[in-house]
C-alpha positions in Angstrom: -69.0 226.2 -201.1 -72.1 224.4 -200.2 -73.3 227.6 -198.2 -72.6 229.7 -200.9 -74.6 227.5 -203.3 -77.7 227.1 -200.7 -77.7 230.9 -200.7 -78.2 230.8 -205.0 -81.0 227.8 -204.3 -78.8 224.9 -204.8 -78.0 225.4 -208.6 -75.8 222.4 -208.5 -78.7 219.9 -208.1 -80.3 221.7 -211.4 -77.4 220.8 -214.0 -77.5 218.7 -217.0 -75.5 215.5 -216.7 -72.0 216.1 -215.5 -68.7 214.3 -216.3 -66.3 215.4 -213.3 -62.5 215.3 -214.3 -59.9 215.8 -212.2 -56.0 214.7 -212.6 -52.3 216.9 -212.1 -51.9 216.3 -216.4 -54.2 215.5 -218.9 -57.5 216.6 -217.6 -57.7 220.0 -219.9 -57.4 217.3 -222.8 -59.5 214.8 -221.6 -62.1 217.4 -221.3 -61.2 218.9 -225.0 -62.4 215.3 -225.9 -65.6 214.7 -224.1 -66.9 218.1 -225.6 -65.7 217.1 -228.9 -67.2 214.3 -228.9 -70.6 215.5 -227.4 -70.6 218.2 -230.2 -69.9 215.5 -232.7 -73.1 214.4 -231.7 -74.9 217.6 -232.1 -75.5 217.7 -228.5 -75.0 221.2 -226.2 -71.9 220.7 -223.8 -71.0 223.1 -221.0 -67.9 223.2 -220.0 -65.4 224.5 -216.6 -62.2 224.7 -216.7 -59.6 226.8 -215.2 -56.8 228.3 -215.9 -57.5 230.4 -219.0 -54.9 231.7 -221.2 -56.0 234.9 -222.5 -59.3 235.9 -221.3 -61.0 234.7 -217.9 -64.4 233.7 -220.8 -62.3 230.6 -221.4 -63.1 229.1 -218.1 -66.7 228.9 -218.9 -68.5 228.1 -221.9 -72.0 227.7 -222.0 -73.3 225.4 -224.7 -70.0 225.4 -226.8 -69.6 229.3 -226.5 -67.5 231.2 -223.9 -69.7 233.5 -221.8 -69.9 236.7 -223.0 -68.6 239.8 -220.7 -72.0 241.4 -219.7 -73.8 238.0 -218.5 -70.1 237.0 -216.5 -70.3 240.5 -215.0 -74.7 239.9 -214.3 -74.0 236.8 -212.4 -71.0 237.6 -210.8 -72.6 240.7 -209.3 -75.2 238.4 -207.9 -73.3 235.6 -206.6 -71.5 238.5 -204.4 -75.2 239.9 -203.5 -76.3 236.6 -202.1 -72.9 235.7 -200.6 -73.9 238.6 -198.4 -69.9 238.8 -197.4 -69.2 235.5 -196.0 -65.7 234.4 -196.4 -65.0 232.6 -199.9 -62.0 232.8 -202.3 -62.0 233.9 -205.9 -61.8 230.3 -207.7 -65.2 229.2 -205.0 -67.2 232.3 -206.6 -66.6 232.1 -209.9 -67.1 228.5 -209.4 -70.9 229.1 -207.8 -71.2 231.9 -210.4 -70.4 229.3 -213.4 -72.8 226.7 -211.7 -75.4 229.1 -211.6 -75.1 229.7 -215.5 -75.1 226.0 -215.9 -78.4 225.4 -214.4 -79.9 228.1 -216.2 -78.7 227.4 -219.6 -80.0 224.3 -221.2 -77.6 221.7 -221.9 -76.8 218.1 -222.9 -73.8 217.7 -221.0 -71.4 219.6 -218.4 -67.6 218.4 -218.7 -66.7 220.1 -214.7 -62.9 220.6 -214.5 -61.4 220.0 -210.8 -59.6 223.4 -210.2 -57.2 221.8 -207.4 -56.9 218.0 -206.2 -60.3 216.8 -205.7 -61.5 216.3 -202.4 -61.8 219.5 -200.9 -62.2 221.1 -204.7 -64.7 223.7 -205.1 -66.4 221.5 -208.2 -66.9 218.8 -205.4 -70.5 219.4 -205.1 -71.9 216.9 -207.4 -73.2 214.5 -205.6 -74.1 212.2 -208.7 -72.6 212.6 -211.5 -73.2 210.9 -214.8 -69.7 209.6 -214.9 -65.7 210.7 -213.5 -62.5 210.7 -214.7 -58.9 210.7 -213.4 -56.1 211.2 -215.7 -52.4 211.1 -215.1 -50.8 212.1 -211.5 -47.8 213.5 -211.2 -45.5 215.7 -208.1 -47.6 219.1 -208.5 -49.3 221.3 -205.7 -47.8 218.9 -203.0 -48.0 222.1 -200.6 -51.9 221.4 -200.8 -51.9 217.4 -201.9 -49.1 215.7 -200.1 -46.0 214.7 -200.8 -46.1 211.4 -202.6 -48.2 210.2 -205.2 -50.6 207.8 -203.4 -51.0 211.3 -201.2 -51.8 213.3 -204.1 -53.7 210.4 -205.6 -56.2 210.1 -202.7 -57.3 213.7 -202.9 -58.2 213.2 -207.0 -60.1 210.7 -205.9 -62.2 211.9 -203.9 -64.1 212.8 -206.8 -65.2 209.3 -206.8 -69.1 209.2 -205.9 -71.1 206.0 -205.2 -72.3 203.8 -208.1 -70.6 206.2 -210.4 -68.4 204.5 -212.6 -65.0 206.3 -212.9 -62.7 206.0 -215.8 -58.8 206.1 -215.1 -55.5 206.2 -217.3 -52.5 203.9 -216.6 -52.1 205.8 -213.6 -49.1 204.2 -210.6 -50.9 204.4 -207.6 -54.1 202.7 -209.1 -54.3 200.9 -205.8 -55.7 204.2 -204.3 -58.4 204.6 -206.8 -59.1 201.2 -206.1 -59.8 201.6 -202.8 -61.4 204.3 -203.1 -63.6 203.4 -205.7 -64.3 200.1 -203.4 -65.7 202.2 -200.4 -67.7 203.7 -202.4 -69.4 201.0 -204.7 -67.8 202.6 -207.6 -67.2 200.7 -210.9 -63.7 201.8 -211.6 -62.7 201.4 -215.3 -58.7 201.2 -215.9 -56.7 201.3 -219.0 -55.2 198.1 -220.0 -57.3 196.2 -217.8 -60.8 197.2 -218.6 -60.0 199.6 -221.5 -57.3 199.3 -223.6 -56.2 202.2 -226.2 -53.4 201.8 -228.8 -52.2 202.2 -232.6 -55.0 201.2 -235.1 -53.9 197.3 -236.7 -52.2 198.1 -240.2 -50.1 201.2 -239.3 -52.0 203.9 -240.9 -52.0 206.1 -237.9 -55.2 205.7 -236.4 -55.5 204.6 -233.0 -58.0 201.6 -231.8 -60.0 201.5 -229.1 -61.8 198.6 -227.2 -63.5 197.4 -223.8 -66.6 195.0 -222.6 -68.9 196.9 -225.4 -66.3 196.2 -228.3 -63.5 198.2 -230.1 -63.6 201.2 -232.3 -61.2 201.9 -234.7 -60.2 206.2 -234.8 -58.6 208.4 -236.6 -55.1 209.8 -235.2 -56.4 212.4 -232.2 -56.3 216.2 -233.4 -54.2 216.8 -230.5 -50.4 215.8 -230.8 -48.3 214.0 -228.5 -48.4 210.0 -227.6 -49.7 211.1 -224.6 -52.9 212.3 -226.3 -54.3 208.6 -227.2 -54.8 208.0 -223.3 -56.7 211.1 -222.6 -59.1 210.5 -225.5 -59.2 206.9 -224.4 -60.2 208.0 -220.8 -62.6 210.4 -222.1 -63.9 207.0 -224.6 -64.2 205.1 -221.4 -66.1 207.7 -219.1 -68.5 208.3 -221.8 -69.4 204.5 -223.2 -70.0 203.8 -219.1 -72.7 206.6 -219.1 -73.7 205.2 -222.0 -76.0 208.3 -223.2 -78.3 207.4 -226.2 -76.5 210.1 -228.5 -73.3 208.4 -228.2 -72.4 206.6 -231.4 -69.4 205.1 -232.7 -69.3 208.3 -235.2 -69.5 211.0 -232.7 -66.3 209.2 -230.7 -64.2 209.3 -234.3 -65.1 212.5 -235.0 -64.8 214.2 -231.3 -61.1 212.1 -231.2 -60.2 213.4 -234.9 -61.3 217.6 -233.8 -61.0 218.3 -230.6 -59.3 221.7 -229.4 -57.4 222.9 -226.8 -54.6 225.5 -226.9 -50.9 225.4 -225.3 -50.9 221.5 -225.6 -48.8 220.7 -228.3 -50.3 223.6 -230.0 -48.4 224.3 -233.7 -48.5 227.8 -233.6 -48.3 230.1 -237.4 -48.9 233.8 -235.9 -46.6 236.8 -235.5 -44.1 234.6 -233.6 -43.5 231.7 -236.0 -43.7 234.1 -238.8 -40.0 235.7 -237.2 -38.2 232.2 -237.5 -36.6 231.2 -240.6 -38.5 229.4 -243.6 -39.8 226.0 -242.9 -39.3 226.0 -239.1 -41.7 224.9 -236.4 -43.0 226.7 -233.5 -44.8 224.5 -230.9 -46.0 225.9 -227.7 -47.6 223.9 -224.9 -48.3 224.7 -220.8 -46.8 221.5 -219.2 -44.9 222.5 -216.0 -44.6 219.8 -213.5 -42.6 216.2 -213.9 -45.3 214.1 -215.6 -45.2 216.9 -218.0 -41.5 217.0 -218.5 -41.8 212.9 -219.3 -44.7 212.9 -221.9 -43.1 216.4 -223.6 -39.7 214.3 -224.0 -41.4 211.2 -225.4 -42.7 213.7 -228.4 -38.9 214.9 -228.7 -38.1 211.6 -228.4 -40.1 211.0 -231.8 -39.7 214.4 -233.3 -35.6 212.8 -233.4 -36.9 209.8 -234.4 -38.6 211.2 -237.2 -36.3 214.0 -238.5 -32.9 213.4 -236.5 -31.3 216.2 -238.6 -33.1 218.4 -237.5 -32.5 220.8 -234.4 -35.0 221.2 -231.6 -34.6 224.0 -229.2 -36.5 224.6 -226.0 -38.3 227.8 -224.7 -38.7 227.5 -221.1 -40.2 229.7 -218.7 -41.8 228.3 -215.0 -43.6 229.5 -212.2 -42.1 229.8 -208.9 -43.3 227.2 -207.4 -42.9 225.1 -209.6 -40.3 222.2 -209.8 -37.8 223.5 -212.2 -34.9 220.5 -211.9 -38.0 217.9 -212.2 -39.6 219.1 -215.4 -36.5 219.8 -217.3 -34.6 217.2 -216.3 -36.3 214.3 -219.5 -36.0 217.7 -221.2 -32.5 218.7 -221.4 -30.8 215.6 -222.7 -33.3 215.8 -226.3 -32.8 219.4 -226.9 -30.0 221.1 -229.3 -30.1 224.0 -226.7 -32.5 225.7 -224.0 -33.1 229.3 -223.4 -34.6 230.7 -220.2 -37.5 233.2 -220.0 -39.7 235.1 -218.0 -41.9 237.2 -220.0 -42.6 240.8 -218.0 -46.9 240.1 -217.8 -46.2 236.6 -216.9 -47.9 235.8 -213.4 -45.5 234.7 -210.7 -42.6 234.2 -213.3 -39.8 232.4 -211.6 -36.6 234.4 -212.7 -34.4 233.7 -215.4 -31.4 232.5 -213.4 -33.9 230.4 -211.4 -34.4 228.2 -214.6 -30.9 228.2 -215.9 -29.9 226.8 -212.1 -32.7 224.2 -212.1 -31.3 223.6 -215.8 -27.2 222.7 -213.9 -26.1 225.8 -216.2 -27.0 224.5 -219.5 -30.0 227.2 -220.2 -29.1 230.5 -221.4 -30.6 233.1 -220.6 -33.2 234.4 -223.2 -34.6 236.3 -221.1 -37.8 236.8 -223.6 -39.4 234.6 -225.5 -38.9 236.7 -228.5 -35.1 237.6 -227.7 -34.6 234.0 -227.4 -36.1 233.4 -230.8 -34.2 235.9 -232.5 -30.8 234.1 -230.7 -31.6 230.8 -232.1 -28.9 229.3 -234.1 -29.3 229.8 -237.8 -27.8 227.8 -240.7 -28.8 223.8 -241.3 -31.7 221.8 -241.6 -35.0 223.6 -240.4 -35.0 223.6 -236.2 -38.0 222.3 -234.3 -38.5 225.0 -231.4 -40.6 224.3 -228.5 -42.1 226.8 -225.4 -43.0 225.5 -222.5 -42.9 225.1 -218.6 -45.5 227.0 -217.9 -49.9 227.9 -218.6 -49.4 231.9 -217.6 -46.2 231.8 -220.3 -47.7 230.2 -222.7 -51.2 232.8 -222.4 -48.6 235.7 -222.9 -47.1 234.2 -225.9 -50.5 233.4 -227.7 -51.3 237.0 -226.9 -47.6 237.5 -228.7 -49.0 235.5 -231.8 -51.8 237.3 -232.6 
């Protein structure tokens, strides 16, 4: 990667401050919430990310829009030129290629997205970044990242740069980060013992936030699920230890109250939803690994809570190489019934009878998301019906909506 970028003239030392995220869940959200908040501000934000949903655009936007087909195709074309045919993979030149845009484009801010891990990442070429993050870490990738989570851990944090603070969730094998962040003179910032994030005093939904600075009190985060109130507060903490003059309480509680980012807990109201009965939900979101499969069932968990008359049925369709038994497994007890899919465009789809064997029988088969819609038990309160297991399913059911 670093040959390829001294080939382009070193783009990556000609960015405007970066926040560098990396994490197996959370980190799409966490960077939702730094460009929210940046906006909020009226400042311009960059931002990487990978994978997209629809259209490859989505991966880079540059200054809060996504690039436009002829200036992708421009400085593609040239990346290629000037990597003269050296050996690189796709995600390394789109990488340089989205760098290269960055340094070019003025900006305020670049939220950079780890593609995979950390260490060895092809975003790992910041060598001082303004501030980083680490969200949740969960079993994912361990064919690349190791087998355990303090394995998988130590490669996210080699993200960690010296004297850059580093903001981190409630994450259990905080002791790597800590080392890590110890070699390298890193001030490591960690929920519940240097931030704290939780429901606002007085019950009226919002959340409150507070470290060494003080405590702001927010408005409920725009993106549903519990698990959303720790990636905003990451994204909180990365941001107040920059400390960049723009930042104002203001600009966090609106950034927290609008941010964006599709197939997480996303309500969907398109072609889909429109073919369920009146007054049903249809939710969609991309979580596919074990840490997903626990912070999905905690919104079940209140979805019954809430509404225990009504039904909630799952959608679920995987990659292969994914851990099926893992992610399903908080799952299956909180759902009314669960219906196996592989949609026919859906990259590396693990089949149908893959899912309803990690499931122990109690999936059915769908085997599309819209047969398994149409198969849903009628009659009784209005159902709750969730998709998930999987980014590349949930891209081929927004193309589905409309």
């Amino acid at each position: 990667m670093r040959r390829a970028l001294e080939a382009l003239g070193r783009p990556e030392r000609a960015l405007p401050p970066v926040v560098h995220v990396a994490g197996t869940n959370g980190k799409g959200s966490c960077c939702a919430f730094l460009r929210a908040v940046a906006e909020a501000a009226g400042r311009r934000v960059h931002v990487y990310t990978s994978p997209h949903l629809v259209r490859f655009h989505e991966r880079i936007r540059l200054a809060g829009e996504p690039v436009d087909e002829e200036t992708l195709e421009a400085v593609l074309e040239e990346v290629e030129t000037r990597n003269a045919g050296a050996e690189i993979t796709v995600f390394e030149i789109t990488t340089a290629a989205a760098l290269l845009l960055f340094s070019r484009v003025p900006a305020d801010l670049l939220v950079l997205e780890t593609g995979l891990g950390g260490r060895y990442d092809a975003t790992n070429v910041v060598d001082r970044p303004a501030a980083t993050a680490v969200t949740s870490i969960s079993m994912d990738h361990m064919e690349f990242l190791g087998d355990t989570l303090e394995k998988i851990a130590g490669e996210k944090a080699g993200i960690i740069k010296p004297g850059v603070p580093c903001a981190v969730g409630a994450v259990g094998p905080l002791a790597v980060l800590e080392a890590a962040a110890a070699e390298a003179g890193a001030p490591l910032l960690a929920r519940d013992r240097d931030w704290r994030i939780g429901p606002a005093p007085g019950g009226a939904g919002g959340l409150r936030y507070a470290d060494a600075a003080g405590a702001l009190d927010l408005p409920p985060p725009s993106l549903a699920g519990p698990h959303q109130a720790e990636n905003a507060g990451i994204a909180i903490a990365a941001l107040r230890a920059w400390n960049p003059p723009w930042l104002t309480a203001e600009a966090v509680a609106a950034g927290v109250a609008s941010a964006e980012w599709p197939a997480r807990l996303q309500r969907l109201r398109g072609r889909l939803a429109a073919s369920l009965p009146g007054g049903w939900e249809l939710w969609l979101d991309g979580g596919h690994n074990p840490g997903a499969g626990q912070a999905l069932a905690a919104q079940l968990r209140a979805w019954r809570d809430a509404a225990p008359e009504r039904p909630i049925h799952l959608v679920v369709g995987m990659k292969q190489s994914k851990a099926a038994a893992g992610f399903l497994a908080p799952l299956l007890p909180l759902a009314d019934t669960t219906w196996a899919v592989a949609e026919p465009g859906q990259h590396l789809a693990m089949p149908v009878e893959g899912i309803v064997a990690a499931s122990g029988g109690a999936a059915r088969p769908g085997p599309t998301v819209a047969a398994a819609l149409a198969a849903l038990p009628r009659g009784g309160p209005p159902a709750r019906v969730l998709v998930c297991g999987s980014l590349y399913l949930a891209g081929e059911v927004l193309k589905a909506e409309g």
